[in-house]
C-alpha positions as CSV (number, residue, x, y, z in Angstrom):
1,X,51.2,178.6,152.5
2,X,51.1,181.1,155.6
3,X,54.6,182.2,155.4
4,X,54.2,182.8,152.0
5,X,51.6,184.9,152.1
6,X,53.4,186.6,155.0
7,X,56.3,187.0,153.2
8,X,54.4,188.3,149.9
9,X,53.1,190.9,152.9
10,X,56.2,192.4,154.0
11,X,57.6,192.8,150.3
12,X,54.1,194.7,149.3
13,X,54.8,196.7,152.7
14,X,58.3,197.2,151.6
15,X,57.6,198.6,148.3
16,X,55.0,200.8,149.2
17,X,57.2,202.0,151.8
18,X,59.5,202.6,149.3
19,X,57.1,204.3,146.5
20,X,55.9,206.7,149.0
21,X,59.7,207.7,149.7
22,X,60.2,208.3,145.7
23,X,56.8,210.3,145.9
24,X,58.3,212.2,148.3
25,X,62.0,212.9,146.6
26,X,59.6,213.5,143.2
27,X,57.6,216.1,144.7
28,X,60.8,218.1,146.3
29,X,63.1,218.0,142.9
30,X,59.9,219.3,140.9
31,X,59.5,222.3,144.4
32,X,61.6,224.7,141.7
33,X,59.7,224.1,138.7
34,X,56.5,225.0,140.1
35,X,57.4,229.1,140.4
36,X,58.3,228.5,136.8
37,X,55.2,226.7,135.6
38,X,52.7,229.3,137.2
39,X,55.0,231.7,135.7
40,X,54.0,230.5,132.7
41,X,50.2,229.5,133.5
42,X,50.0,233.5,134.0
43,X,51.6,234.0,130.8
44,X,48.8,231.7,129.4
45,X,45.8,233.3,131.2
46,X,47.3,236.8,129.9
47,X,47.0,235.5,126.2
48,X,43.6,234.1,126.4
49,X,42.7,237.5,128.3
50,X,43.6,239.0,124.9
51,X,41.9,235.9,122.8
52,X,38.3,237.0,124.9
53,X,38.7,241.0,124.5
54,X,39.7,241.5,120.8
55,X,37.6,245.1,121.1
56,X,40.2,246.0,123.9
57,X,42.8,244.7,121.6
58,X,41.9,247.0,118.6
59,X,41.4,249.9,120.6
60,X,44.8,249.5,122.0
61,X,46.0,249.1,119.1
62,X,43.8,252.3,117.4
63,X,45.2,254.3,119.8
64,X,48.5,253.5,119.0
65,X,47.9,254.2,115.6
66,X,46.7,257.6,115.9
67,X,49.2,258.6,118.6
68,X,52.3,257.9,116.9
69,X,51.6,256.5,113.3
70,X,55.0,255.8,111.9
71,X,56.0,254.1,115.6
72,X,52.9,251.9,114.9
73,X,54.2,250.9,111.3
74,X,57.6,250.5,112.5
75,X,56.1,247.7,115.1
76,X,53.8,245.8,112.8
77,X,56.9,245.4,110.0
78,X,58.9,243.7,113.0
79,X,55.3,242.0,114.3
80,X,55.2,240.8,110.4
81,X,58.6,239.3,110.5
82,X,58.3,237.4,113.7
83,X,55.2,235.8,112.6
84,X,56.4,234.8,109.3
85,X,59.2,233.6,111.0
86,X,57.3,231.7,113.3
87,X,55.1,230.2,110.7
88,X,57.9,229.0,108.9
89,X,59.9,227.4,112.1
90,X,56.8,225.9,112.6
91,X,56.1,224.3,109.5
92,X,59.6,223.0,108.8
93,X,59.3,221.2,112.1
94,X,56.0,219.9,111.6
95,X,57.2,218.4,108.3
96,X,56.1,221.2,105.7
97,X,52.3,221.9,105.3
């Protein structure tokens, strides 16, 4: 029963041996995804930035507006398409709402 359990020992040393290897190899492939992932955490923060300040968001976009009217048309057309667009990629991957 002793060798057994001594045997069950050095297999469960073995594998965790081994596991902590693969931890290791895991944590260096994912090194060059993490610039990219706190690239995109910024992105994120920068977006719920503008979710938290919608005054500074319509005076932004007020100022636009009175500097350079038809520029400011010409950007909410295109801001209209994209988000229709959007809406409907969206929906025919969902299934259709």
């Amino acid at each position: 029963m002793q060798e057994k359990r001594l045997t069950l020992a050095t297999r469960h040393g073995a594998l965790r041996a081994r596991i902590e290897q693969q931890r290791h190899q895991l944590a260096a492939h994912a090194a060059p995804l993490e610039a990219a992932l706190a690239r995109g955490d910024s992105v994120l923060r920068g977006v719920d930035w503008l979710k938290h300040h919608p005054a500074a968001v319509g005076a932004a976009v007020a100022a636009v507006v009175v500097a350079r009217p038809a520029r400011a048309w010409r950007w909410a057309k295109r801001g209209l398409f994209v988000w229709r667009g959007w809406q409907a990629l969206r929906n025919s991957l969902v299934g259709g709402r």
